[in-house]
C-alpha positions as CSV (number, residue, x, y, z in Angstrom):
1,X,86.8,-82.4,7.6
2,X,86.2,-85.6,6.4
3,X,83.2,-85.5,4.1
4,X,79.9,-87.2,3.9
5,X,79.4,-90.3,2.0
6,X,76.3,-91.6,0.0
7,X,77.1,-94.1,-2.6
8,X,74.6,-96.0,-4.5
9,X,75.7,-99.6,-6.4
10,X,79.0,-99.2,-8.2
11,X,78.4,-99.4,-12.1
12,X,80.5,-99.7,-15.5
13,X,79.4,-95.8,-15.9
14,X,81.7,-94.8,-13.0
15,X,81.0,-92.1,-10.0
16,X,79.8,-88.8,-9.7
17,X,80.0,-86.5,-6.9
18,X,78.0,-83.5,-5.8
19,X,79.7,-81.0,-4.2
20,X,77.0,-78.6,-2.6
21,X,77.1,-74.9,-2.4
22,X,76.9,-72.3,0.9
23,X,74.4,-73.4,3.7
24,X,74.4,-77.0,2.6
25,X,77.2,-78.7,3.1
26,X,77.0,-81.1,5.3
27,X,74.1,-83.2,4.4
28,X,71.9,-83.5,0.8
29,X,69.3,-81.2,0.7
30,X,66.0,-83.2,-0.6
31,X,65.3,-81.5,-3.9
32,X,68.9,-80.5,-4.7
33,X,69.9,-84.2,-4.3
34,X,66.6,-85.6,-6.3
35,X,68.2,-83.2,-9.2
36,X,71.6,-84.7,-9.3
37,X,70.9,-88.4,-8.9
38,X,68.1,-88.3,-11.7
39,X,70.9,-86.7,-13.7
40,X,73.6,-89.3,-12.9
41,X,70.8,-92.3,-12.5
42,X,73.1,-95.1,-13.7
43,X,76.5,-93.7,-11.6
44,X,77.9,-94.4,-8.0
45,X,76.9,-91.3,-6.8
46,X,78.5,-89.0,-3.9
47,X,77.9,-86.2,-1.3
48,X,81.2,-84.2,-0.9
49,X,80.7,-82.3,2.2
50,X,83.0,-79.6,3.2
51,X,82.8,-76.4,5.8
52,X,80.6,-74.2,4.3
53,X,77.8,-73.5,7.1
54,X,79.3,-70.2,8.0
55,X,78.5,-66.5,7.2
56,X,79.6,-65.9,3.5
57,X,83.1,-64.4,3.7
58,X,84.2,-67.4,6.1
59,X,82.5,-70.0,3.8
60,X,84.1,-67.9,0.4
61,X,87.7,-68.5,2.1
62,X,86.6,-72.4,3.1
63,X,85.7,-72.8,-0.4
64,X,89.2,-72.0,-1.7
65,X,91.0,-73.8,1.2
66,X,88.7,-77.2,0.6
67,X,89.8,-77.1,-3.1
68,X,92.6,-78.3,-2.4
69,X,91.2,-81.3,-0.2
70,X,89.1,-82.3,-2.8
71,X,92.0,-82.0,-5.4
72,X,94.3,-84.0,-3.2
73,X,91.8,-86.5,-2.4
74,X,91.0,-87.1,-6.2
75,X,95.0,-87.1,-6.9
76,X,95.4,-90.0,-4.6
77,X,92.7,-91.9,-6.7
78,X,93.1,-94.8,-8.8
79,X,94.0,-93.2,-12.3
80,X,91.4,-96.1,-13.5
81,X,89.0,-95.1,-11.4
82,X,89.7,-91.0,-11.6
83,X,89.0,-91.9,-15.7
84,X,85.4,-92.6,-14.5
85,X,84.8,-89.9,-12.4
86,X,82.6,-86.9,-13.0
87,X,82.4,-83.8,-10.2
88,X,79.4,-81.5,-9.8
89,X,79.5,-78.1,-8.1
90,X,76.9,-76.1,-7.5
91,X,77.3,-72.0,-6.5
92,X,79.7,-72.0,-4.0
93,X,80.2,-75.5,-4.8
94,X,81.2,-74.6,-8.3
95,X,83.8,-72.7,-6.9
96,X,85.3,-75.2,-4.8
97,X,85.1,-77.5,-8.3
98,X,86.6,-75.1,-10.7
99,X,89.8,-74.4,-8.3
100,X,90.0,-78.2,-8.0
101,X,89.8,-78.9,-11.2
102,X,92.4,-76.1,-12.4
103,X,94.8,-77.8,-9.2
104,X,94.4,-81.1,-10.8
105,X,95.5,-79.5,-14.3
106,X,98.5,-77.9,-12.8
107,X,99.7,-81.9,-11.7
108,X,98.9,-83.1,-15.1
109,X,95.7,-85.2,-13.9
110,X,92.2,-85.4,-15.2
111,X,88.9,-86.9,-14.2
112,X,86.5,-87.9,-16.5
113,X,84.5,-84.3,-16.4
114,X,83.9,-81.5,-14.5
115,X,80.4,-79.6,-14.2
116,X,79.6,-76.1,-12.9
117,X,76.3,-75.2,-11.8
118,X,76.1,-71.5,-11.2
119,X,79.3,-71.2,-9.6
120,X,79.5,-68.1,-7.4
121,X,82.9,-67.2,-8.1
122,X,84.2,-64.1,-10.5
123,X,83.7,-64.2,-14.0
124,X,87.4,-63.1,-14.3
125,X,89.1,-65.1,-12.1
126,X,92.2,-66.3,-13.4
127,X,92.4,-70.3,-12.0
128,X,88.9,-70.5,-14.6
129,X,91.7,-70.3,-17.4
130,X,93.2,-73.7,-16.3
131,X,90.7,-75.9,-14.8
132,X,89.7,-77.2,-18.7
133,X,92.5,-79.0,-17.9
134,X,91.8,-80.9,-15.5
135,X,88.8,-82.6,-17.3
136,X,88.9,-85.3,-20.1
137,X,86.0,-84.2,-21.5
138,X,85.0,-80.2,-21.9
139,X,83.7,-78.9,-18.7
140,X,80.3,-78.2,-18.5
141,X,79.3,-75.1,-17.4
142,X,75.7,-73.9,-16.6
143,X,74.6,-70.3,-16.7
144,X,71.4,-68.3,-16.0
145,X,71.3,-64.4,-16.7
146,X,68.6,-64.3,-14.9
147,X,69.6,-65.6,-11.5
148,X,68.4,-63.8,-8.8
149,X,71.1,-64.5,-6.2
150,X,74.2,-64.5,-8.4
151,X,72.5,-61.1,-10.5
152,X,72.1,-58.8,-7.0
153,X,72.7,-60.6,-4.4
154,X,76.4,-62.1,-5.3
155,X,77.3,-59.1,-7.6
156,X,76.2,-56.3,-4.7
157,X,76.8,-57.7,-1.6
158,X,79.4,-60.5,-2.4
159,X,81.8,-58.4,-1.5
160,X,83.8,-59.5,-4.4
161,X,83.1,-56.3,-6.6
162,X,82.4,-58.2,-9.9
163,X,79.9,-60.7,-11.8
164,X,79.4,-63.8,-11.1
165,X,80.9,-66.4,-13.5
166,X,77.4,-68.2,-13.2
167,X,75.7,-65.8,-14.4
168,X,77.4,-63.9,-16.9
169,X,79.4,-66.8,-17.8
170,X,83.3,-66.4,-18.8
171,X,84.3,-63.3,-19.9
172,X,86.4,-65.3,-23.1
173,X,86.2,-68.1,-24.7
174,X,87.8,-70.8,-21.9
175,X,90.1,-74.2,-23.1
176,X,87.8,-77.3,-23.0
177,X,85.0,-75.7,-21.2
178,X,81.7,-75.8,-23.0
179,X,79.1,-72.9,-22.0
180,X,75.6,-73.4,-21.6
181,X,72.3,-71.3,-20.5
182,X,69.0,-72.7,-19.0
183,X,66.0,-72.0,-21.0
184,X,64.1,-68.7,-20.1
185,X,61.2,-71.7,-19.0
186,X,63.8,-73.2,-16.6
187,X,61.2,-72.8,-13.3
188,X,58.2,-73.3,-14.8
189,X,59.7,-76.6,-16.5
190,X,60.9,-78.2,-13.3
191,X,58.6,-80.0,-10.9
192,X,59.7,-79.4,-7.0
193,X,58.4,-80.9,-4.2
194,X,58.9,-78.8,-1.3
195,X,56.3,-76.3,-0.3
196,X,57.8,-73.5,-2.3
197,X,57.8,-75.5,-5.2
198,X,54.0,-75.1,-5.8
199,X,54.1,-71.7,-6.3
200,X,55.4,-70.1,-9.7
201,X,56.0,-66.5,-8.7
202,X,58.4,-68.3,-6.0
203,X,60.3,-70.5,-8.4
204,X,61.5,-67.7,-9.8
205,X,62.9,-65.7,-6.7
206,X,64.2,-68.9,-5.7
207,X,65.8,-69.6,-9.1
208,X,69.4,-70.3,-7.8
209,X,68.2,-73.7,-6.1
210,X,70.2,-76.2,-7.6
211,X,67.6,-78.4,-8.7
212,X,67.0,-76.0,-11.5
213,X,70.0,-76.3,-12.5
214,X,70.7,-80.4,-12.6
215,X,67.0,-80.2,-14.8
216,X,68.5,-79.1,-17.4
217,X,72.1,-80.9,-16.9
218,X,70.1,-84.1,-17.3
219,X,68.9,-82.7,-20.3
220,X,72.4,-81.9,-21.7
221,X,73.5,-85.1,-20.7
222,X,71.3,-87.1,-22.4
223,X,72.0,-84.9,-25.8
224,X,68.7,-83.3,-25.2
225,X,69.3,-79.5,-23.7
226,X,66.5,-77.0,-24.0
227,X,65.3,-75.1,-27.4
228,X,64.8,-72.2,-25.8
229,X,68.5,-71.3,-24.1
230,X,68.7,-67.8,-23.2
231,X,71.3,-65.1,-24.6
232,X,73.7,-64.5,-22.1
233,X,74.4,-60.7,-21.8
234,X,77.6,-60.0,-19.8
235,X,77.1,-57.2,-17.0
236,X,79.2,-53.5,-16.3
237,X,76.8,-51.8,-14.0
238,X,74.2,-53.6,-11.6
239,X,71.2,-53.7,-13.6
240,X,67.6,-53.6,-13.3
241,X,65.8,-55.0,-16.8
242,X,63.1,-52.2,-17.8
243,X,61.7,-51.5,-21.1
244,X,62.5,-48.3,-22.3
245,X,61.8,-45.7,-24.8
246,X,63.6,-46.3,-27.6
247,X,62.7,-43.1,-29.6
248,X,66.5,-42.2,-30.5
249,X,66.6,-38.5,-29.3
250,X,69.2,-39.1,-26.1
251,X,70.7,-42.0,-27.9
252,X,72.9,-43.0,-31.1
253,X,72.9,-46.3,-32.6
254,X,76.1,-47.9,-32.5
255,X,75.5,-51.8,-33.4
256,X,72.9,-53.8,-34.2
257,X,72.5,-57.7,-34.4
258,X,69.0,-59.3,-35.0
259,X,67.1,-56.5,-33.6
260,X,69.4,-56.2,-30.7
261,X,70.9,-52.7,-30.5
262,X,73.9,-51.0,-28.4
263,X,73.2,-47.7,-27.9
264,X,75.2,-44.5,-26.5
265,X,73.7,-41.7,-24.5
266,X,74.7,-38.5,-26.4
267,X,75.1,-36.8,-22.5
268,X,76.6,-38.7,-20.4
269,X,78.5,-41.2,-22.9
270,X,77.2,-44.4,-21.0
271,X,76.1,-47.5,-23.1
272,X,73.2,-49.9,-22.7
273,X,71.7,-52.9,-24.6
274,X,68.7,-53.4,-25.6
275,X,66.6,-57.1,-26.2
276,X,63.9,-57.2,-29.3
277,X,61.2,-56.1,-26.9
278,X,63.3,-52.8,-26.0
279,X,64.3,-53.9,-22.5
280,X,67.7,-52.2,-20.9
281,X,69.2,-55.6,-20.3
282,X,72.7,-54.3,-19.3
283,X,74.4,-50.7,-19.1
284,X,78.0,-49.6,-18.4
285,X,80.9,-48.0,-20.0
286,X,81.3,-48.1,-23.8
287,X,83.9,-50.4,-23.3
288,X,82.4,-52.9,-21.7
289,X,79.2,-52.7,-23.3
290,X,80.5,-53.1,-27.0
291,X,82.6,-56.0,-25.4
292,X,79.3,-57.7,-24.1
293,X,77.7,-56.7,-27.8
294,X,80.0,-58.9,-29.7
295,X,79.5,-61.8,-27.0
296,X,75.4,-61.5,-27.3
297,X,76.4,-61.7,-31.6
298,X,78.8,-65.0,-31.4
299,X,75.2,-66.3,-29.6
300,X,72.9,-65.2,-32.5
301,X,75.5,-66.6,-34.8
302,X,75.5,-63.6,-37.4
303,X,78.5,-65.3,-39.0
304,X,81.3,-63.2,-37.8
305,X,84.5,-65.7,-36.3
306,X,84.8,-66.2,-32.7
């Protein structure tokens, strides 16, 4: 499928290209495309379209075929010109990037950078451990916790049975990839246009949109991300946040970082986190919670090593 094109002036900063995620991928959506350009405002900047308009499954498998189109199509580049290029996915369009980019790594080429903007693909996949490769510069990748789509739609109904790598980010440490969060302010922070835009308590249902997300890449890109990133908590069980009684009776203390706590249920042995304001902000097996415990203390930076 041959994709669509919309190039602005050709400049000494090179080209970026935006490859959209499920239900909009054949044409730029208005505020999604307002996002990107103000991001890459002094590039050549493209639409990579690709099949996507289709129920989920269909578009899921698309994603993965298309990968290889777009890696192909990047391979057959001028190496000058591939130097200068930076490609942007968004959700399912993160996907398509991040199998591109690990494809590319595989043949020994590179573009300039990669950037992932809440890619709905698993958190454990294993192409995420080789597409750092197929990126000069460390791929970007943009997370939110609290993303409504990737949190309970993707994780419940994806039909993948696991968490979304947009949302709880990489399960370890991935080779030139460099992790980032939106600010807990992300919605209120970003001006839309549209309709929905105006309202607040909307925003934040909506909060996978990718104009969200190119906010804050801008941001990043201009050596100016947010003060207020949040603390990415990596996920076991489908979780509701709630604050809770924290009165230690049903429950032992097993860690604590900076008035975070892990805690065990004396019962039935299952684990949860809790925030500073005693909110259950993930719960699971012990395993997997003390695993997400020592992720949430290399973010407070209590001095341990990575």
């Amino acid at each position: 499928m041959a994709g669509v094109v919309t190039i602005v002036a050709a400049t000494s900063f090179g080209e970026a290209w935006f490859i959209p995620g499920w239900l909009r991928t054949t044409s730029p959506e208005s505020e999604a495309w307002r996002g990107f350009t103000n991001a890459f405002d002094n590039a050549a900047t493209r639409f990579w379209s690709w099949d996507g308009d289709r129920m989920w499954t269909t578009a899921a498998a698309n994603a993965d075929e298309e990968s290889r189109r777009l890696a192909d199509e990047i391979a057959e580049m001028d190496a000058s010109r591939r130097a200068k290029l930076t490609i942007v996915g968004h959700s399912l369009g993160g996907r398509l990037a991040a199998r591109a980019l690990a494809e590319l790594g595989r043949r020994g080429i590179k573009v300039k950078q990669g950037v992932l903007l809440a890619p709905a693909v698993r958190n454990d996949d294993p192409e995420l451990k080789g597409m750092g490769l197929g990126s000069e510069e460390p791929v970007i990748l943009l997370t939110n916790p609290q993303d409504i789509t990737l949190k309970y739609v993707y994780a419940i109904a994806g039909g993948e049975g696991g968490h979304a790598l947009g949302n709880d980010g990489a399960i370890e440490p991935l080779v030139n990839v460099r992790e980032c969060s939106v600010p807990t302010n992300i919605t209120e922070t970003t001006e839309i246009g549209a309709m929905w835009g105006g309202t607040e308590a909307v925003k934040r249902i909506a909060n996978h949109h990718a104009a969200f997300y190119c906010a804050e890449l801008r941001r990043i890109l201009a050596g100016k991300p947010s003060a207020r990133p949040q603390v990415r908590v990596p996920q076991d069980l489908v979780n509701v946040e709630l604050k809770v009684a924290d009165a230690g009776i049903w429950w032992d203390v097993l860690d604590v970082v900076k008035d975070w706590k892990l805690e065990r249920n004396i019962v039935t042995g299952h684990c949860r986190i809790l925030d500073p304001g005693k909110r259950r902000v993930a719960w699971g097996s012990e395993a997997e919670m003390r695993r997400s415990f020592e992720t949430v203390r290399r973010q407070l930076g209590d001095g341990r090593p990575e």
